[in-house]
TORMI-973277 format. One line per field, with one value per atom (N, C-alpha, C): residue number from 1; atom name; x, y, z. Coordinates in Angstrom, 3 decimals. Example, Ala and Ser with C-alpha at 12.3 -4.5 7.8 and 13.67 -1.06 7.14 Angstrom:
nr: c(1_1_1_2_2_2);
atom: c(N_CA_C_N_CA_C);
u: c(13.190_12.300_13.200_12.850_13.670_12.900);
v: c(-5.690_-4.500_-3.300_-2.250_-1.060_0.030);
w: c(7.800_7.800_7.800_7.080_7.140_7.870);
This chain:
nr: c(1_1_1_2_2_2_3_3_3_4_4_4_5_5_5_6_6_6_7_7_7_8_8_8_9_9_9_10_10_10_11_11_11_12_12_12_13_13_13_14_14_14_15_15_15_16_16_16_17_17_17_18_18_18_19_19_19_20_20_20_21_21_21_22_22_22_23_23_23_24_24_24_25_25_25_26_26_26_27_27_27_28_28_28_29_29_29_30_30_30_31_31_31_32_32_32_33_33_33_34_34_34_35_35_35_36_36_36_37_37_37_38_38_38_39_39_39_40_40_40_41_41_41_42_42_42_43_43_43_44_44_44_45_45_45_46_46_46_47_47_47_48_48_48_49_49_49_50_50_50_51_51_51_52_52_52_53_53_53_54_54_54_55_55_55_56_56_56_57_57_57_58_58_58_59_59_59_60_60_60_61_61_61_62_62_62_63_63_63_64_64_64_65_65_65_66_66_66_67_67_67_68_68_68_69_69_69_70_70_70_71_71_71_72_72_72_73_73_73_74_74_74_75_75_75_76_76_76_77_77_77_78_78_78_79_79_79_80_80_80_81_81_81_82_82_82_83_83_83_84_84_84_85_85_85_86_86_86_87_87_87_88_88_88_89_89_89_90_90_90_91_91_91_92_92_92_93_93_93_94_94_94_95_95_95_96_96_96_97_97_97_98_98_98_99_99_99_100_100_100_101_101_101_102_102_102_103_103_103_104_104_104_105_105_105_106_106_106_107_107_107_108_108_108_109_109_109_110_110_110_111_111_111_112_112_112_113_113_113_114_114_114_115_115_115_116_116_116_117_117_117_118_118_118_119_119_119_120_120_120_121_121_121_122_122_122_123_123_123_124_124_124_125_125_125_126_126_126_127_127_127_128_128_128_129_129_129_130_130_130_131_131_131_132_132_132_133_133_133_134_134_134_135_135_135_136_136_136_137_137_137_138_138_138_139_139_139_140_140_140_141_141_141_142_142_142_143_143_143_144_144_144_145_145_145_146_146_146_147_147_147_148_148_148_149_149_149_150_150_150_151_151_151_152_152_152_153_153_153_154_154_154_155_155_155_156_156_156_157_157_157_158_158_158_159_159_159_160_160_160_161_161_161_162_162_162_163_163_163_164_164_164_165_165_165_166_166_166_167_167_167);
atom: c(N_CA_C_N_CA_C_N_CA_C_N_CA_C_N_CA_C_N_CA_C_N_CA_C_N_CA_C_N_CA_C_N_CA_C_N_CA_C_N_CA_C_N_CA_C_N_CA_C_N_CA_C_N_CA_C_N_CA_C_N_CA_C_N_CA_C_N_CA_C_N_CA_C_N_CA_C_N_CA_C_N_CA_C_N_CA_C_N_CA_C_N_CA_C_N_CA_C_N_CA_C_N_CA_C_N_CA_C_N_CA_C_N_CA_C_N_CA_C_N_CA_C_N_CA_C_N_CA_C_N_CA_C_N_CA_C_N_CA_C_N_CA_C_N_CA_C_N_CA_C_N_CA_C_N_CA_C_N_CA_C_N_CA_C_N_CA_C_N_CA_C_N_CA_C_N_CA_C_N_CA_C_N_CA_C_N_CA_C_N_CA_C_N_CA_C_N_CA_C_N_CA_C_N_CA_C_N_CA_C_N_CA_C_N_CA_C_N_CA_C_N_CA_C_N_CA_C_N_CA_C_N_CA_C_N_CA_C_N_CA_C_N_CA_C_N_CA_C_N_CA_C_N_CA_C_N_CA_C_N_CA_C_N_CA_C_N_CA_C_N_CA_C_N_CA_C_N_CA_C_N_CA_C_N_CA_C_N_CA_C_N_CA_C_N_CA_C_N_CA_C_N_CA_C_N_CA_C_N_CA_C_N_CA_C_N_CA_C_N_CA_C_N_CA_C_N_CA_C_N_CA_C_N_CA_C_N_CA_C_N_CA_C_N_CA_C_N_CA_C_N_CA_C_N_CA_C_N_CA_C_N_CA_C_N_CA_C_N_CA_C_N_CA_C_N_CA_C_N_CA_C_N_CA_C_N_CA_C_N_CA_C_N_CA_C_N_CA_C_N_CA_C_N_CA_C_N_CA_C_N_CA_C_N_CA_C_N_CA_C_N_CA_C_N_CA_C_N_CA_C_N_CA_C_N_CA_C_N_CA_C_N_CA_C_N_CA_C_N_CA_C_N_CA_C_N_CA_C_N_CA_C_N_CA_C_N_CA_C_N_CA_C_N_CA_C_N_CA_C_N_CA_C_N_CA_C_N_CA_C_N_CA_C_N_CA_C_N_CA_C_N_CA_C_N_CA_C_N_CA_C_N_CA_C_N_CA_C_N_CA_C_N_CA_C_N_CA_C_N_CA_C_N_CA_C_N_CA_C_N_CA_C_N_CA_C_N_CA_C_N_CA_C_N_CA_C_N_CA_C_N_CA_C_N_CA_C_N_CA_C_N_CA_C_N_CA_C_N_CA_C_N_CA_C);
u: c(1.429_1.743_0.586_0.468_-0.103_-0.620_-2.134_-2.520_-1.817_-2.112_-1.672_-2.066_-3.148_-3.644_-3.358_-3.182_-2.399_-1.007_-0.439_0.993_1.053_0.662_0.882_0.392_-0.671_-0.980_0.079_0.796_1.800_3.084_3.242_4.456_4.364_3.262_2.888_3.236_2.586_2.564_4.385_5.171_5.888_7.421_6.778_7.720_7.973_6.763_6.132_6.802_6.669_7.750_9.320_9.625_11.240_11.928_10.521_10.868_11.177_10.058_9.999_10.916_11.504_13.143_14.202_14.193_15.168_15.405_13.401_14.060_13.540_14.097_13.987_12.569_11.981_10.195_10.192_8.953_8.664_7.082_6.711_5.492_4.707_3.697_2.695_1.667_1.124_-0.170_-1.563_-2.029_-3.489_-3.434_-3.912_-4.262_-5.650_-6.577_-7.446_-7.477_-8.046_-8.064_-9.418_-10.136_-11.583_-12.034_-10.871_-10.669_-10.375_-9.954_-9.378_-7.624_-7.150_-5.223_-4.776_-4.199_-2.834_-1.755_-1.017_0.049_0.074_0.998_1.055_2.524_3.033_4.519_4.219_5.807_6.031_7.449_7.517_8.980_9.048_10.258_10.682_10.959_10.924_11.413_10.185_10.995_9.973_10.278_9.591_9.354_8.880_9.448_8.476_7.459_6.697_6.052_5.027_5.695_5.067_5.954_5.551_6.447_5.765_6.556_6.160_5.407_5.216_4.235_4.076_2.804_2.008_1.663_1.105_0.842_-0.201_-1.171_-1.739_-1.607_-1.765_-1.920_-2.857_-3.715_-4.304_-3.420_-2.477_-1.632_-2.642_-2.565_-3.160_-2.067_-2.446_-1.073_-2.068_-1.474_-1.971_-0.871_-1.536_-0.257_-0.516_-1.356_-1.993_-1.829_-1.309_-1.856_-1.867_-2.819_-3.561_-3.281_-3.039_-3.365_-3.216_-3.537_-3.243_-2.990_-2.645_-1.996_-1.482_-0.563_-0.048_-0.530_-1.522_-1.988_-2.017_-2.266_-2.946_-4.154_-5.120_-6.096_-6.984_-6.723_-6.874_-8.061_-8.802_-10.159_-9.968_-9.336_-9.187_-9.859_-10.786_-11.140_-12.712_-13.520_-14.726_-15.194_-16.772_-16.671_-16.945_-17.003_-16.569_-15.260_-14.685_-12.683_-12.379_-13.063_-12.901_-13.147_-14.435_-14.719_-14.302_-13.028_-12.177_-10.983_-10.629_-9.593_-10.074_-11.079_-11.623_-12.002_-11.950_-12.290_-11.406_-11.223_-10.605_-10.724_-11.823_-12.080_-11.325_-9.950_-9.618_-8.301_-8.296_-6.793_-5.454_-5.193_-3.896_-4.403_-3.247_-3.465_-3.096_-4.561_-4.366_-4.092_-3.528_-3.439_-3.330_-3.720_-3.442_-2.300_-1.853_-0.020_-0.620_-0.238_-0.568_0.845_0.956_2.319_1.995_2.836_2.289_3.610_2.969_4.086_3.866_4.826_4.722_3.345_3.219_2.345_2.794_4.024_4.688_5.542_4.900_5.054_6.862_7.439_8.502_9.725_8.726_9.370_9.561_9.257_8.683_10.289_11.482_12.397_13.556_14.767_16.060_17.030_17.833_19.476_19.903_20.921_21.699_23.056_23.692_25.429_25.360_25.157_25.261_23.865_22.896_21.553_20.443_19.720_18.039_17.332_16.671_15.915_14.747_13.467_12.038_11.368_10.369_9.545_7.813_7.337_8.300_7.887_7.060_6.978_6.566_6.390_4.824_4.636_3.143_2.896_2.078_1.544_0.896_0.282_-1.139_-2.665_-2.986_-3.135_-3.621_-5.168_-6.365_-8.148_-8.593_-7.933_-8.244_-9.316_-8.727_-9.634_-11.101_-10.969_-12.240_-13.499_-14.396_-15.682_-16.093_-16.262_-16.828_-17.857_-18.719_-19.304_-21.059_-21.869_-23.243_-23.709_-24.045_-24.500_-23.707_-22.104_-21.482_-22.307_-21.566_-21.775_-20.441_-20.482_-19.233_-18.965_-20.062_-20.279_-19.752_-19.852_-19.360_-17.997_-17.521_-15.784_-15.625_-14.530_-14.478_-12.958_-13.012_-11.776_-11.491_-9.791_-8.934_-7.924_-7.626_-6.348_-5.248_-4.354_-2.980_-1.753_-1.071_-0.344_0.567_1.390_2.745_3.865_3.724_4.693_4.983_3.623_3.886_4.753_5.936_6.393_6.816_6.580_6.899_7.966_8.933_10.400_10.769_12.155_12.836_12.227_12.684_12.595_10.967_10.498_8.770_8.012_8.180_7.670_7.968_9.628_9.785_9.551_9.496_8.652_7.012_6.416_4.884_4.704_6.002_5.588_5.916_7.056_7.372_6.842_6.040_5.633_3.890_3.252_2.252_1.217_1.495_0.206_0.352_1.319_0.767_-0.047_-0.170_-0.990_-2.320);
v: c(-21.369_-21.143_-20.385_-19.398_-18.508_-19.454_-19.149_-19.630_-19.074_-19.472_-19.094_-17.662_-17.510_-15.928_-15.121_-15.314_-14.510_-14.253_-15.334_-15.662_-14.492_-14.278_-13.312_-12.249_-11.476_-10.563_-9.972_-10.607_-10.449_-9.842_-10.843_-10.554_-9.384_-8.980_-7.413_-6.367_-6.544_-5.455_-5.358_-6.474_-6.366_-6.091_-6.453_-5.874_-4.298_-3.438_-2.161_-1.759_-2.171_-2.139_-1.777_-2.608_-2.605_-1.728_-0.952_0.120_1.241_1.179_2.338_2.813_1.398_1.572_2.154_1.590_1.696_3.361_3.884_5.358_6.069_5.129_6.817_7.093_6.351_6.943_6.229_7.008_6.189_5.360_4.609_3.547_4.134_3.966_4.465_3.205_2.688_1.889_2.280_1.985_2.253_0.640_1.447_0.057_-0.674_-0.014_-0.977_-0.492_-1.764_-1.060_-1.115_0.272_0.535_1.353_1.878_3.037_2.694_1.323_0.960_0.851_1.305_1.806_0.993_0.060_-0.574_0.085_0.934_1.780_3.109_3.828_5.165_5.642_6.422_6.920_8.292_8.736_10.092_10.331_10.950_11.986_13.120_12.446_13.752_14.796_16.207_17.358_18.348_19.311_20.666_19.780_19.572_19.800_20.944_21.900_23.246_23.758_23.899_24.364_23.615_22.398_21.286_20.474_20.423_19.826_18.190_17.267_15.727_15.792_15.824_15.048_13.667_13.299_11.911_11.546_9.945_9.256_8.227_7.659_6.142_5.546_3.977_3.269_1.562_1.414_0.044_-0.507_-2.111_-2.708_-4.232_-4.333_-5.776_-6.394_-7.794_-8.587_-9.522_-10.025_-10.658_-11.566_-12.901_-13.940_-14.362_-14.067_-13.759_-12.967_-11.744_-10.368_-10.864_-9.797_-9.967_-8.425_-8.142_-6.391_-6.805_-5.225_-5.169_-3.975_-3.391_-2.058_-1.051_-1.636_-0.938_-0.698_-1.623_-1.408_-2.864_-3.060_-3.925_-4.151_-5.016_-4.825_-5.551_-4.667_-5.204_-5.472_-6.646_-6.753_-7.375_-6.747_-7.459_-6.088_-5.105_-4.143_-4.242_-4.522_-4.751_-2.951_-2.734_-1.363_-0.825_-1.250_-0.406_0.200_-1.584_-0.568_0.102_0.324_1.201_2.425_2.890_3.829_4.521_3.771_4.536_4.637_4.686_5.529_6.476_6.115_7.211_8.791_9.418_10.934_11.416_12.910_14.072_14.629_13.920_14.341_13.788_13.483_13.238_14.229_14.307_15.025_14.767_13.294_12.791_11.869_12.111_11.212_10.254_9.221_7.646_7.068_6.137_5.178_3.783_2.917_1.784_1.117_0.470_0.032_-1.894_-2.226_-3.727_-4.139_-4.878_-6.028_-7.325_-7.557_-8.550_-9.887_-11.049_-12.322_-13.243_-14.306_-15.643_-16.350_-17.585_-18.645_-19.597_-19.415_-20.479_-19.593_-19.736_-18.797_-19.354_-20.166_-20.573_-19.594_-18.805_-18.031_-16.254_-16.424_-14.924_-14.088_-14.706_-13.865_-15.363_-14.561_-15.684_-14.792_-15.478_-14.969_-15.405_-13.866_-14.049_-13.468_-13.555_-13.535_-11.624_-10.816_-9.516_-9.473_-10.125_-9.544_-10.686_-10.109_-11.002_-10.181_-10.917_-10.337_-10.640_-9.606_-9.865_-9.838_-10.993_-11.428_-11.104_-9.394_-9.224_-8.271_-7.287_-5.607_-5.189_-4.259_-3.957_-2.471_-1.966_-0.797_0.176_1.014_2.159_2.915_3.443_4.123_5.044_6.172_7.120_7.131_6.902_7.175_8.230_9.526_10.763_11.211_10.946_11.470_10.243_9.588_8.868_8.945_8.893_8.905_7.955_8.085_6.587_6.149_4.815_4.443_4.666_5.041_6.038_5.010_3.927_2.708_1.888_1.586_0.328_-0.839_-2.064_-3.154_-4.131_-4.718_-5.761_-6.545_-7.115_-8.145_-7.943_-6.709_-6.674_-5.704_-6.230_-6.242_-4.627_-3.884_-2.587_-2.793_-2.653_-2.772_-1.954_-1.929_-0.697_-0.805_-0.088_-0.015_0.641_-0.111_0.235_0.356_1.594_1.491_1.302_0.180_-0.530_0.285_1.336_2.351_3.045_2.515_3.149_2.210_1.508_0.851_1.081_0.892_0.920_0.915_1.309_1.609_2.271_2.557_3.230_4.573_5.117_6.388_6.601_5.688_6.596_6.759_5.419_5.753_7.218_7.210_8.540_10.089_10.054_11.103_11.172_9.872_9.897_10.624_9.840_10.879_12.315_12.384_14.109_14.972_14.522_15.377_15.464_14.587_14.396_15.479_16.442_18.274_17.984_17.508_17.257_16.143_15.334_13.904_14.531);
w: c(14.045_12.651_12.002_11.015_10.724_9.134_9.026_8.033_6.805_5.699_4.344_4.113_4.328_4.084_4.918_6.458_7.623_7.479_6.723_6.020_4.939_4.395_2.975_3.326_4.266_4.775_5.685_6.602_6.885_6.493_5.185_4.611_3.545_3.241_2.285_3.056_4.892_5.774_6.053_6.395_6.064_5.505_4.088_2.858_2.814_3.036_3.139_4.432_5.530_6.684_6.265_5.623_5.160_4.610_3.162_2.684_3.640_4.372_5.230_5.801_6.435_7.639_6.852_5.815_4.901_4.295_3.944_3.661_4.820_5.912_7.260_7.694_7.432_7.842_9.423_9.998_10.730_10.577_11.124_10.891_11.823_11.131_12.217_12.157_13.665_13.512_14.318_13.963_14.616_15.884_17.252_17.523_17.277_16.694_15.806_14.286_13.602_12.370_12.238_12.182_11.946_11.614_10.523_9.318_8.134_8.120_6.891_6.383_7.478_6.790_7.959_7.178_7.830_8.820_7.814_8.573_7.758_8.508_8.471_8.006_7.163_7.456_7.725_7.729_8.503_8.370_7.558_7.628_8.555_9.642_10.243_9.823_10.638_10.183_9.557_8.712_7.872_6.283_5.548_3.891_3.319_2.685_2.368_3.522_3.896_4.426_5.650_5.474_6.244_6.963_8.376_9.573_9.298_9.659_10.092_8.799_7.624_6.455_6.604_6.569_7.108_5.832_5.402_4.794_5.132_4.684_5.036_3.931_4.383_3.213_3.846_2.801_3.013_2.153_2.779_1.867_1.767_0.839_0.041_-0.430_-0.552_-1.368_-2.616_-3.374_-4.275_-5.418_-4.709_-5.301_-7.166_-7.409_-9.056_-10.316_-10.044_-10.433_-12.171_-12.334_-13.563_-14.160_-15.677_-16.244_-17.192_-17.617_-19.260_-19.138_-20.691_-20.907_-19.629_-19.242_-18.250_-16.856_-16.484_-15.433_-14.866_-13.581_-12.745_-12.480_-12.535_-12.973_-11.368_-10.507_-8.736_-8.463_-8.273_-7.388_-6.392_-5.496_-4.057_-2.829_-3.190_-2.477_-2.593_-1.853_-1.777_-1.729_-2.226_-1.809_-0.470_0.599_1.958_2.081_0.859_1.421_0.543_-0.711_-1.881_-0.983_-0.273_-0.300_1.208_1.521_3.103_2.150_0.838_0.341_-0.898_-1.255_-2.559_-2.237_-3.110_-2.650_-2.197_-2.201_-1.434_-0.314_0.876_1.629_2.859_3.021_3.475_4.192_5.995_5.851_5.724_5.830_5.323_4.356_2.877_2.024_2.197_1.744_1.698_0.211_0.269_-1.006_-0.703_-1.790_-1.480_-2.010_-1.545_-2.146_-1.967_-3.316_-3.763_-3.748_-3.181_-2.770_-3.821_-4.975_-5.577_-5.138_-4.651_-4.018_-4.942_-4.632_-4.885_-4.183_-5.279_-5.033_-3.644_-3.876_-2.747_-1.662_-0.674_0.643_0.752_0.449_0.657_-0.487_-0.998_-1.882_-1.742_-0.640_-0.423_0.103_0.350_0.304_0.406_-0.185_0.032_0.258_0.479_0.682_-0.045_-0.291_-1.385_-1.109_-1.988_-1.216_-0.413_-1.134_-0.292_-0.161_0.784_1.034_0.974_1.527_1.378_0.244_-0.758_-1.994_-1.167_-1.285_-0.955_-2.176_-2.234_-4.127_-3.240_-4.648_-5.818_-5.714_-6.341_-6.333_-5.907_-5.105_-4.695_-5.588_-5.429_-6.357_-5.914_-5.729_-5.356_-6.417_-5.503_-6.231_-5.387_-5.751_-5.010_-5.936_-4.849_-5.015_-4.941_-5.139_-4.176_-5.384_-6.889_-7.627_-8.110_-7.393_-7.403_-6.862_-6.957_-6.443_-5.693_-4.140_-3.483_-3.592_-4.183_-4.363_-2.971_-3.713_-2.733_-1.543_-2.110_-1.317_-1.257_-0.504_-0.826_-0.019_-0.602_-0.305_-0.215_0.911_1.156_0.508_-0.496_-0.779_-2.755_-3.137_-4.110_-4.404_-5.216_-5.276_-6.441_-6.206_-7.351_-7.447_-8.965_-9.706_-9.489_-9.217_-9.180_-10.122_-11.401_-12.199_-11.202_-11.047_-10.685_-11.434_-11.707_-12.914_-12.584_-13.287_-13.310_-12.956_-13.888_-13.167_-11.902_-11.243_-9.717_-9.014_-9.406_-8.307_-7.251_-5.975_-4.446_-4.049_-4.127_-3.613_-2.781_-1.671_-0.788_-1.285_-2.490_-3.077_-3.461_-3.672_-4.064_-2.637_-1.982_-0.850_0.220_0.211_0.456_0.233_-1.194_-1.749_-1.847_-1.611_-1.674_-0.236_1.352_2.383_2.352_1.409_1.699_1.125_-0.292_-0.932_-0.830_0.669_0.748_0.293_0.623_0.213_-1.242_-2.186_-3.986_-3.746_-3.042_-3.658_-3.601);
């Protein structure tokens, strides 16, 4: 049986899984993680001018979430992991996508007459225009505003992979 926190780490990676199947991507994993990104998508085919457009993403979950004015107000990224998605120097865009769950792991999806509901949103941040921190440290935590409006869906996720060269 998977601890509580292996439990919800799980179920973020996932939820994020589900979208994916759902709009046609394929998953990509690293067999270690010692970059920082969970998984990967990938739309088959040409988009404009680009064959296979790739994606990463570090997914976090968070049974709490806290904001104000329109944002999420995320400290669950210490700065080492702030600074394997911040900046532009990267060749596939990364973002981080926050899975926000229930308190009670017994809540994390039900059936319902046409379907299983999965609880509850998850949301997405692209760092590209951020600055990574000069000296990180593990030990101290960097807020990330995540705006509400980025919610994580079949359709954003799909366009965050196809339209990867705008991010």
């Amino acid at each position: 049986m998977l601890d509580a926190k292996q439990h919800q780490g799980k179920f973020g990676e996932d939820y994020v899984r589900v979208l994916a199947s759902a709009a046609g991507l394929l998953v990509l994993k690293d067999d270690l993680d010692v970059d920082g990104i969970d998984l990967g998508f990938r739309a088959s085919g040409r988009y404009g001018k680009v064959y296979s457009p790739t994606i990463e993403a570090q997914i976090k979950t968070w049974s709490r979430p806290s904001g104000s004015s329109g944002h999420l107000n995320f400290r669950g990224l210490d700065e080492c992991q702030f600074n394997k998605l911040a900046g532009p120097d990267f060749t596939v865009p990364r973002f981080l996508f926050v899975v926000c769950v229930p308190l009670d792991n017994q809540s994390y999806a039900a059936s319902i007459t046409d379907g299983v509901m999965l609880r509850h949103l998850g949301y997405f941040v692209s760092l590209r225009s951020e600055t990574p921190i000069p000296h990180p440290d593990r030990n101290r935590k960097r807020l990330v505003k995540v705006p509400t409006a980025n919610v994580l869906t079949v359709a954003t996720l799909r366009r965050l992979t196809e339209t990867q060269s705008d991010w």
